[in-house]
VOPAGU-2260 file (C-alpha; in pm, 1 decimal, decimal comma):
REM VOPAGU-2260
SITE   aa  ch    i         X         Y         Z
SITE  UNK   A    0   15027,9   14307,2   11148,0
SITE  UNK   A    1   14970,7   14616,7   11391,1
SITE  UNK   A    2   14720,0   14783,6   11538,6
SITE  UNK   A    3   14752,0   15159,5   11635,0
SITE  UNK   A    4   14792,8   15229,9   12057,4
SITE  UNK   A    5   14760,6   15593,3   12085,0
SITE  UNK   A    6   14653,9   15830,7   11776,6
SITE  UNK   A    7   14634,5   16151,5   12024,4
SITE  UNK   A    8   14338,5   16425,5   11872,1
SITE  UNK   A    9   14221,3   16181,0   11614,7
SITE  UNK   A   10   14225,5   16265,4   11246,3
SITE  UNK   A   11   14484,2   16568,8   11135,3
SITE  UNK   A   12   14296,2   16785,2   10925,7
SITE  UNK   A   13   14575,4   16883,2   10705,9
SITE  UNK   A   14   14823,8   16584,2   10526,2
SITE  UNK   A   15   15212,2   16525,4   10619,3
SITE  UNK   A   16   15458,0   16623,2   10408,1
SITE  UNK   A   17   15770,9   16419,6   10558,7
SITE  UNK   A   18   15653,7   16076,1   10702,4
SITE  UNK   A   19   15933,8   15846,1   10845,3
SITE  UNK   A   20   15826,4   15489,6   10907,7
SITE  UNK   A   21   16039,4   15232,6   11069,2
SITE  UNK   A   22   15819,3   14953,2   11040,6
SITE  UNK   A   23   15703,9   14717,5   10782,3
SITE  UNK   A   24   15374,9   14733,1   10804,1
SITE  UNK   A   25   15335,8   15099,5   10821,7
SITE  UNK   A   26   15586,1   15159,5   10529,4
SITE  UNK   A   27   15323,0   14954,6   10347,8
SITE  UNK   A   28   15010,5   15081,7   10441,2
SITE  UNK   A   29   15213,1   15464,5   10360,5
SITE  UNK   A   30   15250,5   15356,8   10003,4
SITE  UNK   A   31   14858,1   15281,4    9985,0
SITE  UNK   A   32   14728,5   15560,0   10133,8
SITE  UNK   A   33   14994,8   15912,7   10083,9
SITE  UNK   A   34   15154,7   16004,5    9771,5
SITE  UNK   A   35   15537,5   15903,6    9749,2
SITE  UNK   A   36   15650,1   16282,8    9747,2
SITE  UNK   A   37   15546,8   16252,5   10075,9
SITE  UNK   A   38   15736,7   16009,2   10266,3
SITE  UNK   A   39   16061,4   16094,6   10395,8
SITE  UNK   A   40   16187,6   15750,4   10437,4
SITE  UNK   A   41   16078,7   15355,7   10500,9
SITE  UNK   A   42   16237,6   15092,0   10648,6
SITE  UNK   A   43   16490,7   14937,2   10484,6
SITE  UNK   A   44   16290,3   14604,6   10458,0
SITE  UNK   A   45   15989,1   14787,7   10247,1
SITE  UNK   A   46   16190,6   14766,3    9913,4
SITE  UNK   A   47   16269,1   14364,3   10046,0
SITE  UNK   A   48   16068,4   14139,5    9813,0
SITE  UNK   A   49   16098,3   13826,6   10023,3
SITE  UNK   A   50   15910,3   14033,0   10310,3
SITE  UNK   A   51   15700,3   14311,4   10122,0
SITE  UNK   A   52   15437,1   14305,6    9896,9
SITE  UNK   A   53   15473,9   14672,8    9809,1
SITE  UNK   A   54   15852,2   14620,7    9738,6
SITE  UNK   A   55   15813,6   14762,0    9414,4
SITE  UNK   A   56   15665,9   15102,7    9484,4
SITE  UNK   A   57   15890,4   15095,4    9755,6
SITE  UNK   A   58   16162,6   15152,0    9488,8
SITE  UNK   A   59   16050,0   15505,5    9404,9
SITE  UNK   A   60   16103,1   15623,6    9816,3
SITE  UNK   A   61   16390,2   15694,7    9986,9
SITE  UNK   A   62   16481,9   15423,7   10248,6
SITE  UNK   A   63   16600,4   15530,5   10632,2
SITE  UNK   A   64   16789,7   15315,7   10869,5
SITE  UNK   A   65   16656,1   15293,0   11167,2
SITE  UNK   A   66   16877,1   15470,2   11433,9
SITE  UNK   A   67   16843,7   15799,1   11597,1
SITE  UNK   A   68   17103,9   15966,4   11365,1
SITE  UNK   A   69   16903,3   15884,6   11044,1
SITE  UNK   A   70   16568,2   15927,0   11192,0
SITE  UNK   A   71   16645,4   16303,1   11307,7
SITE  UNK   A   72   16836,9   16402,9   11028,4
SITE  UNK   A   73   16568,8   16286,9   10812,4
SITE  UNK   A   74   16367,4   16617,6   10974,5
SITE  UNK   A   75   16016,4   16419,8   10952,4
SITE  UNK   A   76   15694,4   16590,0   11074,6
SITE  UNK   A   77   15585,2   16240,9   11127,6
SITE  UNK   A   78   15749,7   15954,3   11235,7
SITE  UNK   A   79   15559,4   15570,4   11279,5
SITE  UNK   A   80   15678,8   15229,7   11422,0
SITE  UNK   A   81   15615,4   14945,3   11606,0
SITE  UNK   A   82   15626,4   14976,8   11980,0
SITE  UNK   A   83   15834,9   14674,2   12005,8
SITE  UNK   A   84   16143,5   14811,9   11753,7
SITE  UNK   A   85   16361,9   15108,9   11667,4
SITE  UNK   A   86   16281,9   15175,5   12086,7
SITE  UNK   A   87   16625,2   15423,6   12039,8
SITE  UNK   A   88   16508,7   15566,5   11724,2
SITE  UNK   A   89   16150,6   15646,6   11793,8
SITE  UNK   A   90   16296,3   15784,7   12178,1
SITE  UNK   A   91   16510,9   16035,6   11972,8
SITE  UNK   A   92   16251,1   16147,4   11740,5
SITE  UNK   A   93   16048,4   16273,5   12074,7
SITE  UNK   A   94   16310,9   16398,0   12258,6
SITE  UNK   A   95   16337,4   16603,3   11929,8
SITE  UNK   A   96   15996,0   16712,7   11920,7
SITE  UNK   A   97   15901,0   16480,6   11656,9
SITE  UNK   A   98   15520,1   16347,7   11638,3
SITE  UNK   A   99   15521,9   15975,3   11679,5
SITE  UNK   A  100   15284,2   15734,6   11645,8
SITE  UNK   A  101   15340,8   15372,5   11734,0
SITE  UNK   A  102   15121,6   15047,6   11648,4
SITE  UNK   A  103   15064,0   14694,0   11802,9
SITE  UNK   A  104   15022,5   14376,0   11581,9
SITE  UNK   A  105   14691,3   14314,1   11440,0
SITE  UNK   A  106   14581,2   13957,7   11520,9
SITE  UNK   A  107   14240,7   13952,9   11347,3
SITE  UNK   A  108   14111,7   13987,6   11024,2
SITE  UNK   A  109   13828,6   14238,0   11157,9
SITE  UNK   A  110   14129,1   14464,3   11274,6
SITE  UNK   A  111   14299,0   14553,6   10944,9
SITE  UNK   A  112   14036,3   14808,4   10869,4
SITE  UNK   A  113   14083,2   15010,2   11193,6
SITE  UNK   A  114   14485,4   15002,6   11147,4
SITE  UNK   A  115   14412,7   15130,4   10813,8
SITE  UNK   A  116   14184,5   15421,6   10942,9
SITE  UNK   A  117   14448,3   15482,7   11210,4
SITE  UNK   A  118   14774,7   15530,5   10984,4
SITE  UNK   A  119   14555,5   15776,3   10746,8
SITE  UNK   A  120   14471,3   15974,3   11031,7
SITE  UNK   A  121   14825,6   16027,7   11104,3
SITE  UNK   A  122   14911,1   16131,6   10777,6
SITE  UNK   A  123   14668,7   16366,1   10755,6
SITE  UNK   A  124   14471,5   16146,5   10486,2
SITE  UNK   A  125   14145,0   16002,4   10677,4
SITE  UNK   A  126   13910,0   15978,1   10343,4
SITE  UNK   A  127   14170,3   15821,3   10152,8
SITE  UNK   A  128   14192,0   15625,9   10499,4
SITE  UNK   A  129   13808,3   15520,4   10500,0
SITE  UNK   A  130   13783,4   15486,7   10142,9
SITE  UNK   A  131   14040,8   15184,8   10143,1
SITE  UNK   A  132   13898,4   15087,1   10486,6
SITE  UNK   A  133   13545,1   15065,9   10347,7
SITE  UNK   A  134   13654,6   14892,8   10015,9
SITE  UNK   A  135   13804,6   14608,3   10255,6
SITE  UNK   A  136   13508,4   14569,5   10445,7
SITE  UNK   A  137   13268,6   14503,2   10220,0
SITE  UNK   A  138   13505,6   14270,1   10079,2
SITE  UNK   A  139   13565,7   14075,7   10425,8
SITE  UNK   A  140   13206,6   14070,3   10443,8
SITE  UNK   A  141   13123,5   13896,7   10110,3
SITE  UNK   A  142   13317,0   13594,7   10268,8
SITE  UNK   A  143   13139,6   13307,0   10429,2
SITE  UNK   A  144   13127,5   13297,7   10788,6
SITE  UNK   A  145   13272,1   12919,5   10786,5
SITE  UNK   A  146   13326,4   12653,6   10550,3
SITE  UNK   A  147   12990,0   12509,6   10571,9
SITE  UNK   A  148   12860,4   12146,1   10655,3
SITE  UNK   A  149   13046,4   11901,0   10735,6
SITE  UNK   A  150   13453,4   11791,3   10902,5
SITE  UNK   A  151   13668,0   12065,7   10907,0
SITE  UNK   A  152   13960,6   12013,5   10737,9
SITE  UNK   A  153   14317,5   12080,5   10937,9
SITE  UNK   A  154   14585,3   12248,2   10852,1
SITE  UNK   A  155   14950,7   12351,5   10998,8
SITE  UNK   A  156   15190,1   12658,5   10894,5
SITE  UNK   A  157   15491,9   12545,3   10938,4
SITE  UNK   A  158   15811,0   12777,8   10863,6
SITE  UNK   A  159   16158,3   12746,9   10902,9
SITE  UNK   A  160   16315,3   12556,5   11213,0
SITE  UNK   A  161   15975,9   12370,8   11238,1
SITE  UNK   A  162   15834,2   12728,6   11382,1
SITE  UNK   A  163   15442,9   12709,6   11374,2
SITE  UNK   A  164   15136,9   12970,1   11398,5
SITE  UNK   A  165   14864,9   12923,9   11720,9
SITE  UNK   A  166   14583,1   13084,7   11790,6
SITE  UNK   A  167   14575,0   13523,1   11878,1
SITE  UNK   A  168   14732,1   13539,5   11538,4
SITE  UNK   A  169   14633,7   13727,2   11172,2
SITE  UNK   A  170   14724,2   13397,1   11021,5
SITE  UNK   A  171   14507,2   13145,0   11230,4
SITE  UNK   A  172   14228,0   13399,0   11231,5
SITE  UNK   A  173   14309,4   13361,5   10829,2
SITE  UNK   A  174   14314,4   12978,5   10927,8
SITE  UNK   A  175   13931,8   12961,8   11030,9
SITE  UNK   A  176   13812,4   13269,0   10818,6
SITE  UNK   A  177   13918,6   13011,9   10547,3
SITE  UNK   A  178   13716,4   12713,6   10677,8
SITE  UNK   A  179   14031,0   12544,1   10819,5
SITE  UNK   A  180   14086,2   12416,2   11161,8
SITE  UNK   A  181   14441,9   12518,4   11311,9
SITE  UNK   A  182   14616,3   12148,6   11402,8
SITE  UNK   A  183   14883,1   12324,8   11508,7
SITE  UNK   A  184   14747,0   12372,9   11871,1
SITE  UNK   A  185   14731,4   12072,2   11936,5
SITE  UNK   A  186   15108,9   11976,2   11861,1
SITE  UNK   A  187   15387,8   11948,2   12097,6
SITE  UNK   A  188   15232,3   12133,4   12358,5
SITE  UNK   A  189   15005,8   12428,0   12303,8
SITE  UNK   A  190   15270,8   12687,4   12358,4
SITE  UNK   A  191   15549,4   12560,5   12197,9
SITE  UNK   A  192   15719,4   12780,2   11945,4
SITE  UNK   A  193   15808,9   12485,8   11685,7
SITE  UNK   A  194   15720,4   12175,0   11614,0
SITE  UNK   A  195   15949,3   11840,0   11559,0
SITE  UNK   A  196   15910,3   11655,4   11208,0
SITE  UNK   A  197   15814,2   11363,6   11352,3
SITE  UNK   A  198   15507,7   11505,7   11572,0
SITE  UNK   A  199   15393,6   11639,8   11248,2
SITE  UNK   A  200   15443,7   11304,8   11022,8
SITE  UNK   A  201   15289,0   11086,5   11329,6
SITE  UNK   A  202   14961,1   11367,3   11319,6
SITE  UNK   A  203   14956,0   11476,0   11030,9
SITE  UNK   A  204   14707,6   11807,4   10889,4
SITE  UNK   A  205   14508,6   11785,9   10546,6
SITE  UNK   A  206   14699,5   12083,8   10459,5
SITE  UNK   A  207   15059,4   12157,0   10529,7
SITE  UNK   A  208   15111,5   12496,1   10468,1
SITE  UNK   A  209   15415,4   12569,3   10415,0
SITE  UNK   A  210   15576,7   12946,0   10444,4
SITE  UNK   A  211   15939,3   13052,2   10358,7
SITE  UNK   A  212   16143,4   13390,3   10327,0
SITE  UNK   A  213   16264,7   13277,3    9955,3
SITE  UNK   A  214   16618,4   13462,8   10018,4
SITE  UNK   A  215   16904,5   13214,5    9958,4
SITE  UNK   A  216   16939,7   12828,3   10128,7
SITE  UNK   A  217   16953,8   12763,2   10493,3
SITE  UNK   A  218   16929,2   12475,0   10734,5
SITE  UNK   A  219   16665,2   12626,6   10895,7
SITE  UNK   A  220   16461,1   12645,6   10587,3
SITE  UNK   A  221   16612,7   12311,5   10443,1
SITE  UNK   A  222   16358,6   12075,6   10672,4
SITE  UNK   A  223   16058,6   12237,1   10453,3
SITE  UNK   A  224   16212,1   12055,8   10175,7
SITE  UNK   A  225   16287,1   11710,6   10368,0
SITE  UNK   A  226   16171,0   11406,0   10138,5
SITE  UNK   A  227   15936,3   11246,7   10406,9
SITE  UNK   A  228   15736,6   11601,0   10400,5
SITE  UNK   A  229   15697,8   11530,8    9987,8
SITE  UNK   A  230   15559,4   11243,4   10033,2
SITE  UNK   A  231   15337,9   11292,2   10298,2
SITE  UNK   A  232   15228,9   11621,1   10186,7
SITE  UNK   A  233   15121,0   11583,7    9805,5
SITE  UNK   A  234   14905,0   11811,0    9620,9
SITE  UNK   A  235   14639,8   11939,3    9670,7
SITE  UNK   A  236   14762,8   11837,0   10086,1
SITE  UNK   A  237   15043,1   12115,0   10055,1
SITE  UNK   A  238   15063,2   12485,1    9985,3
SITE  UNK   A  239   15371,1   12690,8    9936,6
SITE  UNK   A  240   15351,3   13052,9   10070,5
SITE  UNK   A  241   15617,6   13320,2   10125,8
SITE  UNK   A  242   15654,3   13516,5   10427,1
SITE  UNK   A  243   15502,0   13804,9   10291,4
SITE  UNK   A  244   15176,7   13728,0   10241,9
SITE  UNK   A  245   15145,1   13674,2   10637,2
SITE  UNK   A  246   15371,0   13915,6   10779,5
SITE  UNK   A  247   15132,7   14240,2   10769,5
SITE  UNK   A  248   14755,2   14338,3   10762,8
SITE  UNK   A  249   14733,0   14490,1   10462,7
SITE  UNK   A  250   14408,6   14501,5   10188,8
SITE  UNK   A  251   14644,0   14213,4    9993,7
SITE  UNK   A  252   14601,6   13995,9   10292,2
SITE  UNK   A  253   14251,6   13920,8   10193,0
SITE  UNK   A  254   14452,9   13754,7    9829,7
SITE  UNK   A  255   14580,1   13543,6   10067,9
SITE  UNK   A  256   14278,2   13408,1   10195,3
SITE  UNK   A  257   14146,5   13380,1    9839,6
SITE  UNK   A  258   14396,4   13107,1    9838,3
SITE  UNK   A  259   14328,6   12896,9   10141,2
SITE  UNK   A  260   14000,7   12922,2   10040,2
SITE  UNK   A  261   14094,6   12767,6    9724,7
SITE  UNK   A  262   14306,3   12536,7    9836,3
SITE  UNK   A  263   14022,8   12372,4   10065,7
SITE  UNK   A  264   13768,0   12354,4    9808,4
SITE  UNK   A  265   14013,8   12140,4    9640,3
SITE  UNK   A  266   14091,6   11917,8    9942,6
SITE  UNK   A  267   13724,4   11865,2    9981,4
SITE  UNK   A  268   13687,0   11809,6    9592,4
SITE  UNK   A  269   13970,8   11551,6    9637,0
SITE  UNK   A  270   13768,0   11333,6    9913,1
């Protein structure tokens, strides 16, 4: 889910050789667009199947940690992140003369092309970069603008600790791209981070979406599995989705709006 801040003299002409990434959604976007002889190192999490879609190709590059030691010694001639993380990594990197290139979340559907454009240009790749853009385009664009006629249906993604997406997010922007409205704004207060069990029993969406990391048992995650959320949520009212298909704006992401769409023609076949 980023978007790139500063890509200084726009597209290199020639490609990078040894690309560091210490972010998720650049080491993903890497392995779509530049050759794995080419990358120096991804985050650890890229080879992570319960967060990465790509952990499989992931497999074949080496991983870096992300602190100034590894970073450096990794002698990149390219080095991307998130400005948010790795703040003492990506500071060493520059202070070592290091390009670096850092990127902001996407929040939009409409965005993932222009991230995809940006890391390309980077490398040193910006056809591969506009071919891929381009392909996901046309296929955004082939979607319906809304669901149509009639109510929209609701829906809620609700994670672990009750934690729930609100608007100015990829996923609620997937939300309505889908035909769905987001309930989840209007559930214990419009900026709260979670929401209780009960709030969402007593209101309760047409579709209870339901998103989980899928590594090992936790309390936290335990409430997705609470009895009274069974019954309340029966198919086709619930869908089951792991963290990864949300985390990152990626040309899979539009897979995961194949499936909400899906899912709400069968909620409105259901009626």
């Amino acid at each position: 889910m980023l978007l790139a801040v500063v890509l200084a003299g726009g597209a290199r002409a020639e490609p990078r050789h040894r690309i560091v990434s210490l972010n998720l959604c650049t080491d993903q976007l890497l392995l779509q667009l530049v050759p794995a002889r080419d990358i120096a190192g991804l985050s650890p999490l890229a080879r992570d199947c319960a967060y990465s879609v790509m952990c499989g190709e992931a497999r074949s590059v080496p991983v870096v940690r992300p602190t100034a030691e590894a970073v450096v010694a990794a002698r990149p001639d390219l080095v991307l992140g998130g400005r948010y993380a790795s703040v003492t990594a990506l500071l060493a990197a520059r202070q070592a003369g290091m390009p670096v290139e850092l990127f902001d979340p996407v929040e939009r559907l409409a965005d993932i092309p222009g991230q995809i454009v940006a890391v390309a240009n980077a490398a040193g790749v910006p056809a591969r970069g506009r071919e891929l853009a381009e392909t996901f385009r046309a296929r955004l664009a082939a979607y319906p603008v809304s669901a149509g006629g009639g109510a929209v249906p609701s829906a809620v993604i609700y994670a672990a600790n009750g934690f729930v997406t609100r608007a100015g997010s990829l996923a609620d922007d997937m939300l309505v791209r889908a035909g769905f409205r987001n309930a989840a704004n209007g559930l214990d207060g419009r900026h709260a981070l979670a929401v209780s069990l009960e709030s969402l029993l007593t209101r309760p969406p047409d579709l209870l979406i339901v998103t989980r990391s899928d590594v090992g048992t936790s309390m936290a995650q335990a409430m997705l599995d609470h009895p009274a959320l069974r019954d309340a949520f029966p198919a086709p009212h619930r869908l089951s989705l792991p963290d990864r298909m949300w985390l990152c704006g990626l040309p899979q992401t539009l897979d995961t709006l194949d499936r909400l769409i899906a899912v709400r023609k069968a909620l409105e076949i259901s009626r």
